[in-house]
N, C-alpha and C positions, 0 to 999 in steps of 0.2 A: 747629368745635371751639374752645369756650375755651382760650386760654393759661396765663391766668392761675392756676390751680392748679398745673398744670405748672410752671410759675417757681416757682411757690412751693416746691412740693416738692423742685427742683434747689437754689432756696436753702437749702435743709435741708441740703442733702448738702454742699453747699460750704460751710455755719456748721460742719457737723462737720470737714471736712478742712482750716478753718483753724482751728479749736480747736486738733487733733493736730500743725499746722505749725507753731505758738506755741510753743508747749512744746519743740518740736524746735530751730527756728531760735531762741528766747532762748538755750538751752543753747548754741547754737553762737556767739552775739553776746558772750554774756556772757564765753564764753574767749579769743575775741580780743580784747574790750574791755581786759580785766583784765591777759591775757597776753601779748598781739598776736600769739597765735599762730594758723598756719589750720589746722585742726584737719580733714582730709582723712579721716581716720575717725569721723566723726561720725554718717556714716549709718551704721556696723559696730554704733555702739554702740544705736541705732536697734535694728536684726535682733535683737541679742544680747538686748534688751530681750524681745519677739517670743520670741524660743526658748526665753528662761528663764521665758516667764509660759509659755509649753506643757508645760516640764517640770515645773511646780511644779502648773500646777494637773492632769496627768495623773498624776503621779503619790499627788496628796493623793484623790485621789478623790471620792465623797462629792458634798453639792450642790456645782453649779456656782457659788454664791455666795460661796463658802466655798474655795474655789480658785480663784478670781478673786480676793480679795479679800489670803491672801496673795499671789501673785501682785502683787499692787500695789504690798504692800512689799518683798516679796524680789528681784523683779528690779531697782527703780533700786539699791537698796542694793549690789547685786550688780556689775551693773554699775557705780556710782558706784567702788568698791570696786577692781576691775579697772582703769578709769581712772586712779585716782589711783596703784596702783604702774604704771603704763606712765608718767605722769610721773616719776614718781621714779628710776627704771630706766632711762629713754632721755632723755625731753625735759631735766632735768636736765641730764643728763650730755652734755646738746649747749648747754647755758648759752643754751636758750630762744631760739637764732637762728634767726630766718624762713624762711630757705631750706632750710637744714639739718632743722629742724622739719616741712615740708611734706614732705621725702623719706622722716622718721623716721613721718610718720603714714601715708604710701601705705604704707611699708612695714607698719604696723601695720591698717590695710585689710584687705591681701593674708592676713596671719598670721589674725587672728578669721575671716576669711571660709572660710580651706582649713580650719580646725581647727574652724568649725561644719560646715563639708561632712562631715571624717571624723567626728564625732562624732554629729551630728543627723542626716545626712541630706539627699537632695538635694530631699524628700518638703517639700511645704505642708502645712502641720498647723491645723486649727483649734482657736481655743479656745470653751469653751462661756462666751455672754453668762448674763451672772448674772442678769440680768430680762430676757424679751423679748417684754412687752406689747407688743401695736401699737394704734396711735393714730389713728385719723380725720384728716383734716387737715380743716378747715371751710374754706368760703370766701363771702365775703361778696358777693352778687352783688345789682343792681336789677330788681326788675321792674315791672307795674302797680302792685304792693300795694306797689311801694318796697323798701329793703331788707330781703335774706333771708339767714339761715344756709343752707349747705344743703353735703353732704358727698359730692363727684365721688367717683362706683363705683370702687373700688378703690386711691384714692391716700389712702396712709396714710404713719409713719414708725413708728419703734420709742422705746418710749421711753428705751429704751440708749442710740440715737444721741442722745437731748435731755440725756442724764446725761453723756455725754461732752464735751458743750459745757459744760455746769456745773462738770463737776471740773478742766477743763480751764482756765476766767475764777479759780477758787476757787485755784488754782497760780498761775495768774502774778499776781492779786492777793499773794497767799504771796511772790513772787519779790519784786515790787518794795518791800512794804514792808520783808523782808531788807534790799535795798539801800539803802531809805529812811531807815528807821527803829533799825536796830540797830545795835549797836557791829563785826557783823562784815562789813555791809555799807557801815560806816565804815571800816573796817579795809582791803577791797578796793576803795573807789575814792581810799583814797590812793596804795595800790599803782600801779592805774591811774593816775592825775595822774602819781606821780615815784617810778619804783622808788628810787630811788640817796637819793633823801630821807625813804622810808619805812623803808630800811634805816637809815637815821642815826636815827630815833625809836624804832630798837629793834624793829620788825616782821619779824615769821619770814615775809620773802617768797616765798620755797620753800616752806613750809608753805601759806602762800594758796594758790600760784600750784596747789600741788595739790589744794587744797581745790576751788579754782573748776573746774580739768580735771574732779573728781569730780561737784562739782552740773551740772557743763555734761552732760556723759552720764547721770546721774541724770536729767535732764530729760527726754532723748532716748529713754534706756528708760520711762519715766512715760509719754508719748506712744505708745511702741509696745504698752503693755499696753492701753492706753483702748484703741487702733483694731485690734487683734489680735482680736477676737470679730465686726468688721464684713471684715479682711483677713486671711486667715490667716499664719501666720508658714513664714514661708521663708529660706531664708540667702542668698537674692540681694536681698531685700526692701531692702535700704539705700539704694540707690543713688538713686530718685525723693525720697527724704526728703534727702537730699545735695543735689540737686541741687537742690530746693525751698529749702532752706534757706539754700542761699548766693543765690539770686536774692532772699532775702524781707530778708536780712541787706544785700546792696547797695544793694534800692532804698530800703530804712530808714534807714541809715547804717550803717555800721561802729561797734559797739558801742555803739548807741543803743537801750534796750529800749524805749520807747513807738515810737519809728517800726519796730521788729523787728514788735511789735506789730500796727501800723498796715497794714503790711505785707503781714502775714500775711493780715488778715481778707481786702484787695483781691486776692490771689493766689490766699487759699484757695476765695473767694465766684464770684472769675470763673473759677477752676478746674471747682467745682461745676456752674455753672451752663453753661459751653463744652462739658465732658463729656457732661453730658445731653443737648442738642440737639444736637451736633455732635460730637467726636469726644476722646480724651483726650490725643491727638498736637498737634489744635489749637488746646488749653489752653499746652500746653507751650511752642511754637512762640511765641503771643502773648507769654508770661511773659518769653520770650528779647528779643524786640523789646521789650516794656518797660523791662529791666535796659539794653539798648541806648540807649532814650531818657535813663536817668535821667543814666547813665555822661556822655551828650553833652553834656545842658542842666543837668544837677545832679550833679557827680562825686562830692562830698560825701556823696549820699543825702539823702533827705525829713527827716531830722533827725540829719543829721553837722553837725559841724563842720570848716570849710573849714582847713585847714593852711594856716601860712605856709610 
């Protein structure tokens, strides 16, 4: 038996689960970049993302393209939304200290998670994908006659999961040129550089600092509406998107979006593709001894910068 379609096809699965990991772990890099905070509900905002694209698109009815598609704006909004008064309400009021911060978001964890149990449900819901052609996968093989297309019995994709990789590069392209290119992503990495100095030029660093809490979870639900018609939404769902995303954030750097980036694709791809042949436990496992190696020979991450 060829292999080779096979990989191919795992690599599909794992361009899709690092597309959805991008979006998750920027949102999470970007808040500690900006805020230096660790943001411990990050996968809550994740689920929440997940349970509001099932409310919205169950109860709008009608084609499924058309409830997915709000869906796409109503949940990060939603969630961004929520985010930003949980800053303003707690993180605030604990003057954004690191340790204090990490206990104020377990606790913020615990609180979204019991209050989507009593609300939602303990039930997985799926959502309906808005197109779900499927697609041949071709593969390019030799024979006498030299090369040939030709397309192995039964291995195909969707072209949902190809579209989720697209709106997925079409965002964080979206993210970086924010930070790149505009005055409010000039705004937020002077924050970053020197709070106490941005506050001397006059910038409403509290307003940032909630603004950034808000697009960080905005991200994170953005992310769970794409992969919600391939996973369904459930209110335990957070916790693999957590934990993916503080491994993809270390071995990048700490508040570094091309290496969050960089990151993601090697975490999401060798996820993919360990899953398939082998097991999703064994993915994980690896992912842990990576973040071990980087911690050892690179503390910094693939593109931190080293502290004095």
């Amino acid at each position: 038996m060829e292999l080779g379609p096979y990989i191919l096809l795992a690599t599909l699965e794992g361009a899709v689960t690092a597309a959805v990991l991008a979006l998750t772990a920027v949102g999470l890099s970007l808040v500690f970049g900006v805020m230096r905070v660790v943001n411990i509900a990050h996968g809550e905002f994740f689920m929440l993302g997940a349970v509001i694209a099932w409310y919205v698109a169950h109860s709008l009815g009608g084609p499924a393209a058309l409830g997915f598609l709000a869906a796409l704006i109503i949940a990060p909004l939603v969630v961004g939304a929520i985010a930003m008064a949980a800053d303003m309400t707690i993180l605030k009021r604990l003057d954004y200290d690191p340790e204090r911060t990490i206990v104020a978001t377990i606790g913020l964890l615990y609180i979204i998670q019991q209050v989507t149990l009593m609300t939602y449900g303990p039930e997985a819901r799926p959502v309906e994908a808005p197109f779900d052609r499927r697609i041949a996968i071709p593969w390019l093989a030799w024979d006498e006659n030299g090369p040939q297309w030709y397309f192995p019995w039964g291995l195909s994709t969707t072209a949902y999961k190809l579209s989720v990789i697209g709106a997925a590069a079409l965002v964080l392209a979206g993210v970086w040129a924010m930070m790149a290119r505009s005055h409010l992503g000039l705004v937020m990495r002077a924050t970053q550089a020197d709070r106490d100095m941005a506050l001397a030029f006059g910038i409403p660093v509290e307003r940032v600092y909630a603004l950034v809490f808000g697009i960080g979870a905005g991200l994170a639900a953005l992310a769970a509406v794409l992969i919600v018609p391939i996973q369904q939404a459930h209110y335990l769902m957070g916790a693999d998107p957590l934990l993916l995303s503080f491994i993809v954030v270390i071995i990048g750097g700490l508040g570094s979006l091309p290496g969050t980036v960089l990151a993601a694709v090697i975490i999401g791809l060798s996820d993919g593709i360990i899953s398939v042949f082998f097991s999703p436990t064994l993915a994980k496992i690896l992912a842990t001894l990576l973040v071990a190696l980087v911690l050892v020979f690179r503390p910094q991450g693939l593109f931190g910068s080293r502290t004095a």
